[in-house]
N, C-alpha and C positions, 0 to 999 in steps of 0.2 A: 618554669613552664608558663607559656599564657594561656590568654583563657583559651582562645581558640585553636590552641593544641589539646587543652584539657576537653573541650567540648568533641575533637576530634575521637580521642580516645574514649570518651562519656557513648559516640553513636557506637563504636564498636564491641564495647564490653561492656553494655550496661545492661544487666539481670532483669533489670524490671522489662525493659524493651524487649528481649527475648523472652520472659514470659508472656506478655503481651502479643509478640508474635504466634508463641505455642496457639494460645485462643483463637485468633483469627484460622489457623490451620484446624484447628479441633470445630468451629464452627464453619468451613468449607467442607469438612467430612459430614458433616450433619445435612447439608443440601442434599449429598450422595444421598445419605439413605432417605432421609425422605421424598426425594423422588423414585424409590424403589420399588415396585408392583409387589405384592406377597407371593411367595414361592407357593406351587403347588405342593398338597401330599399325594404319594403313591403310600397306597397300601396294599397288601396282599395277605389273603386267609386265606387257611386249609379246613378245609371242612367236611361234616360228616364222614368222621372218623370216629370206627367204631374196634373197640378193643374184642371184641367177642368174636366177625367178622374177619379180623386182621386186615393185614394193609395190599392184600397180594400181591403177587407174583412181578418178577420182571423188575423192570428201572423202576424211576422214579417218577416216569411220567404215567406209569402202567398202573400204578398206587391205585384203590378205590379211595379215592377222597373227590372231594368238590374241593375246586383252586379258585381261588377272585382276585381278580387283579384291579384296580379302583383308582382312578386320578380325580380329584378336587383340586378344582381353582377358585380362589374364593375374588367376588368381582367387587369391588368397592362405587361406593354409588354416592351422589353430592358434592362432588368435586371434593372429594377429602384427600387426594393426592397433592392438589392443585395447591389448596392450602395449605399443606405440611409443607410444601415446597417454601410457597409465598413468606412463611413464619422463617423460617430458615433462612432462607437468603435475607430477611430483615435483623435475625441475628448477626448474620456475618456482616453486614455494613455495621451492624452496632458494635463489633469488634473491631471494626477495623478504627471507627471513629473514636474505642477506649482506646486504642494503641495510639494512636493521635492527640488522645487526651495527656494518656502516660508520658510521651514525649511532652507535650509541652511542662506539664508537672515535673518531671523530672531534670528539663533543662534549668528551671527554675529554680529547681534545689542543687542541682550544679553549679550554677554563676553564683548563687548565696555561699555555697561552701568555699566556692574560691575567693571571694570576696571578704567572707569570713577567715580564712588563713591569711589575704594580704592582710588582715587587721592585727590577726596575732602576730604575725608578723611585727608589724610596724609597736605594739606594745611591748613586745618584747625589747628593743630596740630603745623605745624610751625608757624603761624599767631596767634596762642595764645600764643606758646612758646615766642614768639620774643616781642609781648604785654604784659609780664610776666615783660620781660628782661626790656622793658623800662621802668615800673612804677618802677620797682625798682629802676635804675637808677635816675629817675625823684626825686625820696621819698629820696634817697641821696645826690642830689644834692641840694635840698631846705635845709637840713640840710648842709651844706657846706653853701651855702649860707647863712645862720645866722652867720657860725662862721667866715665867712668873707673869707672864702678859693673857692669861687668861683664865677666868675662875673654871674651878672641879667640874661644876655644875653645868655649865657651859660647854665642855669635851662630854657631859653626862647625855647632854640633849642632842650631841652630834652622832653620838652611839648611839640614842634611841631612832634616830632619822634613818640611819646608815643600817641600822638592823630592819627595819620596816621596806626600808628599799629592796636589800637585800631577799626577804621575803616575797615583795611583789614581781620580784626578777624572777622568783621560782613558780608562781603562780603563772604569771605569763610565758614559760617557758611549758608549763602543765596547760595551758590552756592553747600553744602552741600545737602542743602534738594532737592533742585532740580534736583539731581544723585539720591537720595533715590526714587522720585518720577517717576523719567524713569524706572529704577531697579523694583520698586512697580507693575506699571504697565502689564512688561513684563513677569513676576512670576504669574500674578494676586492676589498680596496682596495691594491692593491700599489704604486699611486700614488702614493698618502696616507699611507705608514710611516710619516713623519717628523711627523703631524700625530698619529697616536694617542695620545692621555692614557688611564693605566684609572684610574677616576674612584671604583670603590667602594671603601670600607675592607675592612679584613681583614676575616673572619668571627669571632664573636664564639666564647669558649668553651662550648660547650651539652650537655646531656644528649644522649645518640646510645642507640637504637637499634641493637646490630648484630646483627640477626637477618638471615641473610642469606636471598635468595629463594632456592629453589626451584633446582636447576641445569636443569632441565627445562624452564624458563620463559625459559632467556637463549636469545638467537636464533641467535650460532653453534653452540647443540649440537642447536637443533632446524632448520637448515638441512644438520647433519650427519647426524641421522635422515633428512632429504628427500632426500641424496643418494643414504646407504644406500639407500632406498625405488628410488629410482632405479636404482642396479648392482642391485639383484633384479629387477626388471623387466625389465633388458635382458639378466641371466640365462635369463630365462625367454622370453628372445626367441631367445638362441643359438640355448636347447633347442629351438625353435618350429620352426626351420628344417629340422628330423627329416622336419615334416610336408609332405610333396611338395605344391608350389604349382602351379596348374593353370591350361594357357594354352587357352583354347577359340577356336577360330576359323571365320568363316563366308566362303562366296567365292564369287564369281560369275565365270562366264568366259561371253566372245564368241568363238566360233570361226566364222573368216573363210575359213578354206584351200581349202575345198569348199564344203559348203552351208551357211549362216552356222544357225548353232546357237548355242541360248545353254543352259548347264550348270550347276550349283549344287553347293555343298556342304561341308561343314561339319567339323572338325577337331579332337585333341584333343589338348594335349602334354603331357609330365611328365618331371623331371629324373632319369637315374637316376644314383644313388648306386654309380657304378661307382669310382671312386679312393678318396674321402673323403666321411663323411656331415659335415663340419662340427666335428670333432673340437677342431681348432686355435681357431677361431670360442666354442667353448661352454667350451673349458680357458680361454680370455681373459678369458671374462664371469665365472669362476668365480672366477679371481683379483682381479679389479676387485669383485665383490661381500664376497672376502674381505678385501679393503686396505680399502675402505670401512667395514666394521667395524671394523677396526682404529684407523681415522683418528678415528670417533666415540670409542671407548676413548681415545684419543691425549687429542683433544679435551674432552673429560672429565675427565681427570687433570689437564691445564692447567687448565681453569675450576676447579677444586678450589683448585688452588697458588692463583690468580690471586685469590680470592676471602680465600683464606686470607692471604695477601700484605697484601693492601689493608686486612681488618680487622686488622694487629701494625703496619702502617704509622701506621692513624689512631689507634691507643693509644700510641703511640710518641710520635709527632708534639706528640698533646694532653699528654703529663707532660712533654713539652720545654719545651712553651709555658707550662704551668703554672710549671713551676717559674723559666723565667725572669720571666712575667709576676706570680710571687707575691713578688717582691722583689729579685732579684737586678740586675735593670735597673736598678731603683731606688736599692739600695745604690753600684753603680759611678757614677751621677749624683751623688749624695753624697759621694762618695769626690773625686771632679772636682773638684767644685765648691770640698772645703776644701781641696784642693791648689792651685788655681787662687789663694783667696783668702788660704792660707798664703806661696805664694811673690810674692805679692803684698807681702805684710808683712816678707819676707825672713827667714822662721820655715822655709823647705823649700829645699831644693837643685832645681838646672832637672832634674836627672837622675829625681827623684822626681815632677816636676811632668810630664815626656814619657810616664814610664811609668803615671801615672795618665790622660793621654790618652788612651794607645797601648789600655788596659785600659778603657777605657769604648768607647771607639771597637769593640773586637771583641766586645764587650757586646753593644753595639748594633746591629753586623752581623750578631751570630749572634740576638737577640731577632726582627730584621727576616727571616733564614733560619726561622726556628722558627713567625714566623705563616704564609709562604710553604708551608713543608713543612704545615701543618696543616689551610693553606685549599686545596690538591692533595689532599691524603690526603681530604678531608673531600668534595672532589667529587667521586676519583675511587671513595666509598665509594657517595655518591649513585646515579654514573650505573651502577653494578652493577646499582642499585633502580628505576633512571626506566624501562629498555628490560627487557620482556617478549616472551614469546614469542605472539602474534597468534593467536587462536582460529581 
């Protein structure tokens, strides 16, 4: 698989993305209602109704009772529609620019997982290889050993090499599945672990660009202006509530008792601000619009470090890699090879011939760590650059 299949399958079936969408939908339902006027009440009483009396004669509209029938609209005053909305639609861009966020974090952790499998990959690889190299070893020296051409102790130490590879082939083979199983996940093929290959080579050493964007342009610190946006609005709703909201109502009556009469008339209410005008209510919004500043500042200062982080990472990364990839790998392959072909000749001791192993071998794990860390640092300088903040 390459990356850019695995990324392919990463947009289609990745959980966090479609939670992240849920939100965006749950906070475009939220504009609905709050831009929704309040529903009136109808009420209806029966009245003067007396058991001593009875209820006379005939239907039900013949009844001695008094009927009211009563509509209330309650009218809202201060623009507190205006900014229920206002709060609202500042959440939904604050979602949409988390789900912007989530994608870029998530691609993030996608290219490290795969990059992380071609590793295990690639140790597994050395760690059989070199597990190869010692049983051979071992199988020649037990024959040496019969013919008298090699001490006990000497086939002792090729067993101890040969068991310790042996184990690091297992290790790497356990730390294998467990990059298959990150990888699985994030694709959503968590069936198929065990069948994942990442298929592309490392990334090559290149000229970089690190001018970084704009911090104004990544999408968690412009979902953290949207929510700011958002605690001043529902500030300025606290404040709203100052303004007496007004219930007007109209009503009709049937009056049955005597001589059936019908009545009308119309009604006005308003709260009064006898205990509390909302004190507690607008101290709350006040601190939630100041946290929210504070969280952008927060957030801000992060994206700095986080930015600054990633560009000493990928300079780091690329003089590891240089410097093992300008010779040094090469040198201990040299070094191997005429140890390998001196104890062959019986020109080296096996003690010089293990430790020239043992030193190419962590050559080559740490060369194999050094493209690994270079092709992370190298993406995760990227995806700082891929996600913008959406006009």
């Amino acid at each position: 698989m390459t990356l850019h299949e695995a990324e392919a399958l990463w947009r289609e079936h990745s959980r966090e993305l479609k939670l992240a969408e849920t939100a965006v939908a749950g906070a475009s339902a939220d504009v609905r209602t709050a831009g929704q006027r309040p529903n009136p009440d109808l009420t209806i009483n029966a009245l003067s109704i007396s058991p001593q009396s009875g209820f006379g004669g005939g239907s039900l509209k013949e009844k001695k009772m008094d009927t009211q029938f009563r509509l209330d609209q309650l009218v809202e005053r201060g623009g507190k529609r205006d900014l229920r909305i206002k709060g609202a639609e500042a959440r939904v861009d604050a979602a949409k620019f988390d789900r912007d966020d989530t994608a870029r974090q998530q691609l993030g952790d996608l290219r490290q997982a795969y990059y992380n499998l071609r590793l295990a990959q690639e140790k597994l690889a050395l760690a059989r290889e070199s597990a190869a190299l010692y049983e051979k070893s071992t199988t020649a020296g037990r024959l040496r050993l019969k013919a008298g051409d090699l001490a006990p102790v000497d086939v002792s130490r090729l067993q101890i090499d040969q068991a310790r590879a042996e184990a690091d082939a297992r290790q790497a083979q356990a730390d294998l599945a467990v990059a298959q199983q990150m990888l699985a996940y994030l694709i959503g093929r968590d069936n198929e672990a065990e069948q994942l290959v990442a298929a592309d080579n490392w990334p090559q050493l290149e000229a970089i660009a690190l001018n970084a964007a704009p911090l104004d342009q990544r999408p968690d610190l412009a979902a953290a202006q949207k929510r700011m946006a958002a605690a001043e609005a529902d500030r300025d709703l606290a404040r709203a509530k100052r303004n007496r909201d007004v219930t007007v109502g109209v009503q009709y009556e049937r009056n049955l008792q005597n001589a059936p009469t019908n009545s009308y008339g119309i009604g006005v209410s308003v709260p009064l601000f006898v205990w509390h005008e909302y004190e507690g209510e607008i101290g709350r919004a006040e601190a939630d619009y100041n946290a929210s500043r504070l969280q952008y500042d927060q957030q801000q200062a992060l994206a700095i470090g986080q930015v600054a982080q990633a560009r000493n990472a990928l300079l780091a990364s690329r003089d590891r890699m240089q410097r093992l990839e300008g010779g040094l790998l090469a040198d201990a392959e040299r070094v191997a090879k005429a140890a390998e072909l001196a104890y062959g000749k019986g020109a080296m001791g096996l003690m010089d011939l293990l430790d020239a192993r043992r030193t190419l071998r962590q050559i080559q794990i740490e060369a194999a760590s050094a493209r690994a860390d270079y092709a992370k640092a190298l993406s995760d300088w990227q995806v700082q650059a891929e996600f913008r903040k959406n006009p």
